[in-house]
C-alpha positions as CSV (number, residue, x, y, z in Angstrom):
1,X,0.0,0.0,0.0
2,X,2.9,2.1,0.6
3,X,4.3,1.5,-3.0
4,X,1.4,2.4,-4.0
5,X,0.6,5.6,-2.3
6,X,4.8,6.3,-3.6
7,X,3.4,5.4,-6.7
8,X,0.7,8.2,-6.9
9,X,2.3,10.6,-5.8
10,X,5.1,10.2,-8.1
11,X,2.3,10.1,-10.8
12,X,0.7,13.4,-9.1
13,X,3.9,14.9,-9.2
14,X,4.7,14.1,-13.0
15,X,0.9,15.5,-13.6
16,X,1.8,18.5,-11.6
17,X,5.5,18.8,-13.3
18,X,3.4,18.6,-16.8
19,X,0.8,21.0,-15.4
20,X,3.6,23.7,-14.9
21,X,5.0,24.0,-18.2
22,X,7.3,20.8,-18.3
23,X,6.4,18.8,-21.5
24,X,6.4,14.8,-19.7
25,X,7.5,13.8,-23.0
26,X,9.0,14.8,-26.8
27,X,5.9,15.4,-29.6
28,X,6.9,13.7,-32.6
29,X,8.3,15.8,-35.5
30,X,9.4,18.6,-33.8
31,X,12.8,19.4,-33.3
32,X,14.8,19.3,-30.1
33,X,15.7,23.2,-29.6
34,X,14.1,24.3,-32.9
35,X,11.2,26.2,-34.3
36,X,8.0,24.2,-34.2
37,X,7.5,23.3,-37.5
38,X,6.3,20.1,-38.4
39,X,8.8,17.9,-40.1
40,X,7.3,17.0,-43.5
41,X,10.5,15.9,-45.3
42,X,10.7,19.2,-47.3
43,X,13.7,20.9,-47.3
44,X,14.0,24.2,-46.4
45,X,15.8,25.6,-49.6
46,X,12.9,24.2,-51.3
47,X,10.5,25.5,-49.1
48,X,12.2,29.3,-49.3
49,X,11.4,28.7,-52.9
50,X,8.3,27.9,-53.2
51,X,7.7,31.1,-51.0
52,X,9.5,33.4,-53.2
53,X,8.1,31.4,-56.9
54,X,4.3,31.8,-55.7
55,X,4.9,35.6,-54.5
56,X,7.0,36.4,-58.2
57,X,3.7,34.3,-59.9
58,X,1.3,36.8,-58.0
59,X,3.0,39.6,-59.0
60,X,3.3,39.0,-62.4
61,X,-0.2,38.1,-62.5
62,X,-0.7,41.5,-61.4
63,X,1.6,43.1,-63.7
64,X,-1.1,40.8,-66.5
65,X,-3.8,42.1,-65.5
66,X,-2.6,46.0,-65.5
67,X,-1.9,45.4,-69.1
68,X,-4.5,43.4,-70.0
69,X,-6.7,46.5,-68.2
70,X,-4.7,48.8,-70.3
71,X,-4.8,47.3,-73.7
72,X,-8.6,47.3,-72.9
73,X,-8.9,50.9,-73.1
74,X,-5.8,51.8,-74.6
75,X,-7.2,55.1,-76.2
76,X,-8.1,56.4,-73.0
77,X,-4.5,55.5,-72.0
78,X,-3.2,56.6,-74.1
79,X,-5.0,60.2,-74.3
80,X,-3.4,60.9,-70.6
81,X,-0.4,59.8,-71.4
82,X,-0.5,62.4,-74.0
83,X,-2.2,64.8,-71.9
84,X,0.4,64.4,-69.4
85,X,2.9,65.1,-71.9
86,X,1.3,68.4,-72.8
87,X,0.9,69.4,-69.1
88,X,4.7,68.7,-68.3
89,X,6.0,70.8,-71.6
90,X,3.7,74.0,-71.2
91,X,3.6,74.0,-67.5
92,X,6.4,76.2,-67.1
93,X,4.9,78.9,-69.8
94,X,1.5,78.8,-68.4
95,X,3.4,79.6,-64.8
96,X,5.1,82.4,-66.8
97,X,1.6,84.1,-67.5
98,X,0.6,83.4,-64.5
99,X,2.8,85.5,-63.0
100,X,0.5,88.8,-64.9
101,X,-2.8,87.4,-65.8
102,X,-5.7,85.0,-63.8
103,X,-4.4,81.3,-64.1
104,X,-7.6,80.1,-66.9
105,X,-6.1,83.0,-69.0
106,X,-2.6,81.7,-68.8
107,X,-3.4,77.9,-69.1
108,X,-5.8,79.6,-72.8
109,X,-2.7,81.4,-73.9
110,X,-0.2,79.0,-73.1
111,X,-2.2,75.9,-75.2
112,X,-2.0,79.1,-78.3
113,X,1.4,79.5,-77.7
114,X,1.9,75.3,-78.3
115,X,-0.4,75.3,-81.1
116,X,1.2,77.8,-83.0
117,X,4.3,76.7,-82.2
118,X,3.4,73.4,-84.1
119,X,1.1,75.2,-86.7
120,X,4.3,77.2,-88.0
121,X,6.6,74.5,-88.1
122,X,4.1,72.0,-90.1
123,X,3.2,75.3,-92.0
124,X,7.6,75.7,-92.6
125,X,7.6,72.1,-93.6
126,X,4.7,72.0,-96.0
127,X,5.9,75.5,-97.4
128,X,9.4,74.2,-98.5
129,X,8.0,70.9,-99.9
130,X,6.0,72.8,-102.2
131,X,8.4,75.6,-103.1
132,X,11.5,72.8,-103.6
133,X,9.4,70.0,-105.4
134,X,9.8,71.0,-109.2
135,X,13.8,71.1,-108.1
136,X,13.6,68.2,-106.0
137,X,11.6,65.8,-108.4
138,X,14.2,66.8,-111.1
139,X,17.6,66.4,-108.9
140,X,15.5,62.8,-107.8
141,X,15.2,61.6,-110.8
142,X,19.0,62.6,-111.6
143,X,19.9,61.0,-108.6
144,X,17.9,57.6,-109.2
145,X,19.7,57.6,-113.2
146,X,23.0,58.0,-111.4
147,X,22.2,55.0,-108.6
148,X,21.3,52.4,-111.4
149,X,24.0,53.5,-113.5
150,X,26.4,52.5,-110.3
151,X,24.1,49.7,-109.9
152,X,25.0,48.3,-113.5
153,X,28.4,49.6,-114.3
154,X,30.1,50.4,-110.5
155,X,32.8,48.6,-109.1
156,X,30.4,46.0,-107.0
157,X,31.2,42.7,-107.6
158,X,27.4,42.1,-107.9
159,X,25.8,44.2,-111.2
160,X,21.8,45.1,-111.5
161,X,21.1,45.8,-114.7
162,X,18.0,48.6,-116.0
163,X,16.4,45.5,-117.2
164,X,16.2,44.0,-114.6
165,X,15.1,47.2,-111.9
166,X,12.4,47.2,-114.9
167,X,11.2,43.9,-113.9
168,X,11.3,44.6,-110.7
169,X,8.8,47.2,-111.2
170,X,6.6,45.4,-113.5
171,X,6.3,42.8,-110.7
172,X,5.5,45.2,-108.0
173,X,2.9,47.3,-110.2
174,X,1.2,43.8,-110.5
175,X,1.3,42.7,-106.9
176,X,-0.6,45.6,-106.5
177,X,-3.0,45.1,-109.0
178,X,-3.7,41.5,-107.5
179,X,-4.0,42.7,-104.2
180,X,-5.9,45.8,-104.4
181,X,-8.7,44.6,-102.8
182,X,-6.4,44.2,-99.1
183,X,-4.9,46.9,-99.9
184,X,-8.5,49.0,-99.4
185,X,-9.3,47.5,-96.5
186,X,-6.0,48.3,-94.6
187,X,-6.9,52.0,-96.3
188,X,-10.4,51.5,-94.2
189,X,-8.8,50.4,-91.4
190,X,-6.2,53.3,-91.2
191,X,-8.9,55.8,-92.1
192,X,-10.5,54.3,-88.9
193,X,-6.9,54.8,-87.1
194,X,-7.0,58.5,-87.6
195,X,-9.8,58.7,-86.4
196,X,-9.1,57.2,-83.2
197,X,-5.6,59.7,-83.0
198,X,-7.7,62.4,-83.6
199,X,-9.8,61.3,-80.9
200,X,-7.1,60.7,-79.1
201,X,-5.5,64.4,-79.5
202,X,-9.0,65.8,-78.9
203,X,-9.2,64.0,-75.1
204,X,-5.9,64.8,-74.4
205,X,-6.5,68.4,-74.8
206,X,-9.0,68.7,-72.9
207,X,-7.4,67.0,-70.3
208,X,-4.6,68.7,-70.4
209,X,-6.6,72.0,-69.8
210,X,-8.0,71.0,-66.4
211,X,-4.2,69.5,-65.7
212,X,-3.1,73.2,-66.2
213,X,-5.6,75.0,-65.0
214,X,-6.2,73.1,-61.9
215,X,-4.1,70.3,-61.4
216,X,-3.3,71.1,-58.0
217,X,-6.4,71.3,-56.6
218,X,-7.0,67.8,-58.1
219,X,-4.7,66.5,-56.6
220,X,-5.1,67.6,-53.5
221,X,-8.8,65.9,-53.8
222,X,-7.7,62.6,-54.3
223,X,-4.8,62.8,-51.9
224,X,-7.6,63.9,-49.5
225,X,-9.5,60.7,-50.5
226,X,-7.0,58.6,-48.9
227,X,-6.7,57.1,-45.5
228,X,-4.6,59.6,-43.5
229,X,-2.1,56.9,-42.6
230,X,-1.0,56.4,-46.8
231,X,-1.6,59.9,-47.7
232,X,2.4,60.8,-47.1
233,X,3.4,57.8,-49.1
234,X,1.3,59.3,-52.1
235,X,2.7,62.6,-52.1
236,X,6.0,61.4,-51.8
237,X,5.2,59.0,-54.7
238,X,3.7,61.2,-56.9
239,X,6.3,64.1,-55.9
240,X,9.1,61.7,-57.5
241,X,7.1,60.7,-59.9
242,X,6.1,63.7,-61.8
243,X,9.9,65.1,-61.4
244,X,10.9,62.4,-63.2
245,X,8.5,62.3,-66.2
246,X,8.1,65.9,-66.6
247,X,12.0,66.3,-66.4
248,X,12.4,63.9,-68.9
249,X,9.6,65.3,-70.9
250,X,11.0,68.4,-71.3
251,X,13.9,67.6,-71.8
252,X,13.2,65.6,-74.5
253,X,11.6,68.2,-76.3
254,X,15.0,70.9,-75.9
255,X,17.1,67.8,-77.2
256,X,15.0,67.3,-79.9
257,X,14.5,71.0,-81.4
258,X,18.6,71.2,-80.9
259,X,19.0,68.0,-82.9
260,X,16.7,69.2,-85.1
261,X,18.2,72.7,-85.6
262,X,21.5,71.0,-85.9
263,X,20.5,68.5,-88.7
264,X,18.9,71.9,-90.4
265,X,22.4,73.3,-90.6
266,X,24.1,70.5,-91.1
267,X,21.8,69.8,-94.5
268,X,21.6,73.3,-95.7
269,X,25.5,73.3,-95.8
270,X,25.9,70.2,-97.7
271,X,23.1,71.4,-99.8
272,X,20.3,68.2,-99.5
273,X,17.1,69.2,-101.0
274,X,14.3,69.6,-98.3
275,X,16.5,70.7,-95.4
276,X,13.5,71.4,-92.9
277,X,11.2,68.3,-94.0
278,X,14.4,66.3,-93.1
279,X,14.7,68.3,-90.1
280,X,11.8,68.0,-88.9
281,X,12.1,64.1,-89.1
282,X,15.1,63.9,-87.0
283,X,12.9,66.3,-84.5
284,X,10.2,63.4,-84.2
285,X,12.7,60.8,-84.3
286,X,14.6,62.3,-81.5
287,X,11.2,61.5,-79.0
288,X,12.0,57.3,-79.9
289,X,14.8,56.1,-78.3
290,X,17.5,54.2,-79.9
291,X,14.9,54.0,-82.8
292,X,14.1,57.5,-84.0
293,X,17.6,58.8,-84.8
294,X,18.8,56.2,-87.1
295,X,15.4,55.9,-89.3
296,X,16.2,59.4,-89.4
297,X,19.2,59.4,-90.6
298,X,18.5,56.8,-93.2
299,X,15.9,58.4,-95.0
300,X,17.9,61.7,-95.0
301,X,20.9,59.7,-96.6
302,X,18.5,58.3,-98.9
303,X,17.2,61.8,-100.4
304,X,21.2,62.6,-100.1
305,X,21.7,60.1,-102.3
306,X,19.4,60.5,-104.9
307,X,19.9,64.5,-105.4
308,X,23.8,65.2,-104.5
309,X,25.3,61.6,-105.0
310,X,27.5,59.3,-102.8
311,X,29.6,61.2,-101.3
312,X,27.0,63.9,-99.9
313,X,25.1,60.9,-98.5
314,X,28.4,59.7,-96.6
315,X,28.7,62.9,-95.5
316,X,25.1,63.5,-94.1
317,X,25.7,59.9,-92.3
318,X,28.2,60.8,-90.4
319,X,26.7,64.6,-89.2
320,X,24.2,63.0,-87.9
321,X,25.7,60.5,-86.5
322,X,28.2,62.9,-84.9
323,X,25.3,64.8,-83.9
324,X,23.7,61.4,-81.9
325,X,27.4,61.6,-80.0
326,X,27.0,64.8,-79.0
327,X,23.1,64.3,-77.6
328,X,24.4,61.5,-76.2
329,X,27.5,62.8,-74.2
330,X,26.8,66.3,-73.2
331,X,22.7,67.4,-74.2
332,X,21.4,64.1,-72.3
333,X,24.0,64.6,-69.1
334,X,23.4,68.8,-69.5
335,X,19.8,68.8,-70.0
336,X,18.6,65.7,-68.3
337,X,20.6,65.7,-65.1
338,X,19.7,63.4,-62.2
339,X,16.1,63.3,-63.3
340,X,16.6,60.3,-65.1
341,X,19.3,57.8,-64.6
342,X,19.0,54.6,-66.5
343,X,21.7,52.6,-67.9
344,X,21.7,52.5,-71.8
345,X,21.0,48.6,-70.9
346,X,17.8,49.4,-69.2
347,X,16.5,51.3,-72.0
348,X,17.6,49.0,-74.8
349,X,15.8,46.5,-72.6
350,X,12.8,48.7,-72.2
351,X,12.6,50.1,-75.8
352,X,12.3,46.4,-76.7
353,X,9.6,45.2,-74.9
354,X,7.8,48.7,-75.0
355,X,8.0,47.7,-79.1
356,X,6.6,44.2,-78.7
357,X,4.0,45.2,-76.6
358,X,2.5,47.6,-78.4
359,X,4.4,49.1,-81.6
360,X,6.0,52.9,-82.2
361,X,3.6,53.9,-79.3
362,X,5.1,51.7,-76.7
363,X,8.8,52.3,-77.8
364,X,7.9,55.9,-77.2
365,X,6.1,55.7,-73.3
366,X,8.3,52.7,-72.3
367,X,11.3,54.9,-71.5
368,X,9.6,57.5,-69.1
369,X,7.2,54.9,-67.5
370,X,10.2,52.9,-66.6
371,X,12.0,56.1,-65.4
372,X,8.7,56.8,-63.2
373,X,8.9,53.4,-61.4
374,X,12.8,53.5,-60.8
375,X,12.0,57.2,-59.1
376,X,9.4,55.9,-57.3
377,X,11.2,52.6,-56.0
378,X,14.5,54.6,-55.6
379,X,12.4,57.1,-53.2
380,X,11.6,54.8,-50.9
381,X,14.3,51.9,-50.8
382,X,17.2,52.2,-48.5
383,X,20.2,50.0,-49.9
384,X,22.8,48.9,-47.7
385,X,26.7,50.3,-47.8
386,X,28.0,50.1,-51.6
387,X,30.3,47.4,-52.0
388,X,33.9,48.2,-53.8
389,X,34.0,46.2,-57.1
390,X,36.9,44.4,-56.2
391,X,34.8,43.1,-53.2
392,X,31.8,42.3,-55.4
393,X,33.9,40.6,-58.2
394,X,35.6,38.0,-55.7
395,X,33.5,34.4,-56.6
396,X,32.8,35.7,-60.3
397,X,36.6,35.8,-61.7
398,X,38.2,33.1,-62.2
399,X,41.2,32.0,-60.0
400,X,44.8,32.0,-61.1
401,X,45.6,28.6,-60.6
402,X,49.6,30.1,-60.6
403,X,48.4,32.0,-57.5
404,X,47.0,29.0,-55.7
405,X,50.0,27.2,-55.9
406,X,52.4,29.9,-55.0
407,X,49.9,30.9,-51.9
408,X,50.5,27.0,-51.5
């Protein structure tokens, strides 16, 4: 009875040891002097990557479905993007007459002042087309007798002979005979397409007016539609943000007119035919990164070619091309600053996928979006101490197998 009574209350005891905190014995699966996590067999590399692969797949279904929301009403996208463009480049001359007239007055006379700043150079361009076309279509047709005589008689080791150009033609005069029918319909459909631009233009105007005229106060409502706690983080967002695409905005405009007044001078004194047309089109192609310039130049080599002969169309290749160096080493790092700092990589990277997405048009907004995010991230990420790049190359190089066995 007495070993049994010793018997209870060891067993109360145990019961009371357990009671207090004191596991009586070790649950199966869960490490001694670990986390506890039930151990299923799973690794935990593979368990940290399944973590990170289903948050990447969540966030690139996200990034999907902005798209897919975009292409949905891509006019309407497309109309702001514009309208922010407009609002970034006359901003600073509708603050200019603000300064002496009431603010609807100035945002009124500084969408006039863009207009006919447009107007007159469209109205330049068509005026010299018409005045220079009699000269031009005979110094064209010069120029086309002197390419086919190269063609067929010029050192190449490859000759073309009239004949044969002639065939060439034939053929392409019937391919369009045959295929005039799809050849109307894509005319429908591109009649259709300016349509939707002009719609396009129309929208963005009008947005643009309340942008200038009262951009402030709406902004201010829809920061005050927030939750106090996130209103901060939008201002500082949008703060970064706008700097950054209205920086680059406008400075893509000044880099454009100076490439385009250079290329004017540039022409004039070699003496190419349609000096502002040409102009002009290095002007546009100036707003399409690593696109723009070239297409430009190509075309302007072309009409080189054909009116002033070989060694004029050398000569406009490398102006312009010397005139891409100098955008690209001082009017980007003058003009542009710190407001946008991406790595000719990045853009390359982002000009591509801007032009398989969609076209021309994403070529041209993939640059500045991109440029709006890396503002925006680089606003509120703290990195860590820079490493030195001899620190941050040691694993990548390879090892000199002579120093190994001399440290031996």
């Amino acid at each position: 009875m007495a070993e049994q009574g010793g018997g209870t209350e060891r067993y109360g005891a145990g019961r009371a040891a357990g009671a207090a905190g004191t596991p009586a014995r070790r649950v199966a699966g869960l490490r001694r002097g670990g986390p506890a996590v039930p151990d299923d067999g799973v690794p935990r590399w593979l368990r940290t990557s399944a973590g990170v692969t289903w948050r990447l797949l969540v966030l690139l279904a996200g990034i999907a479905l902005v798209f897919f929301a975009t292409a949905q009403v891509q006019l309407l996208f497309v109309a702001v993007f514009i309208a922010f463009v407009f609002t970034a480049v006359l901003r600073p001359v509708v603050e200019f007459y603000g300064r002496v007239m009431p603010r609807p007055l100035a945002t009124a006379l500084g969408l006039l002042s863009g207009f006919l700043v447009l107007a007159g150079m469209v109205f330049y361009v068509g005026y010299s087309v018409a005045n220079q076309w009699q000269a031009l279509s005979r110094q064209f047709g010069d120029g086309i007798d002197q390419i086919v005589d190269f063609l067929e008689h010029g050192p190449l080791p490859v000759s073309i002979t009239s004949e044969q150009i002639a065939e060439w033609i034939d053929n392409g005069r019937e391919w369009v005979q045959q295929h005039a029918g799809d050849l109307a319909g894509q005319a429908a459909e591109s009649a259709g397409s300016v349509v939707e631009v002009f719609t396009a233009l129309a929208l963005s105007v009008f947005c643009a007016i309340f942008f200038l005229a009262r951009g402030q106060e709406m902004w201010t409502w829809f920061v005050n539609q927030l939750p106090a706690s996130a209103r901060e983080t939008w201002k500082t967002a949008g703060g970064a943000g706008w700097y950054t695409f209205s920086g680059y905005t406008r400075g893509t405009v000044i880099i454009a007119v100076t490439d385009g007044l250079l290329a004017f001078v540039l022409l004039s004194i070699i003496g190419v035919p349609l000096a502002a047309p040409l102009a002009v089109l290095v002007l546009i192609g100036a707003f399409i990164p690593l696109i723009g310039a070239p297409a430009a130049m190509v075309v302007a080599m072309i009409v080189a070619l054909a009116a002033n002969g070989p060694l004029q169309a050398v000569g406009v290749g490398i102006g312009i091309a010397l005139i891409g160096q100098f955008e690209g080493h001082v009017l980007q790092p003058l003009v542009m600053g710190k407001q946008v700092s991406l790595h000719p990589v990045v853009v390359a990277l982002a000009v591509t996928g801007g032009t398989l997405t969609a076209g021309i048009l994403g070529a041209v907004i993939a640059v500045p979006l991109v440029s709006v995010a890396w503002a925006i991230f680089s606003r509120f990420h703290e990195t860590d101490p820079p490493m030195a790049e001899d620190e941050a190359a040691e694993g990548v190089e390879p090892v000199d197998d002579d120093e190994d066995d001399a440290g031996a």
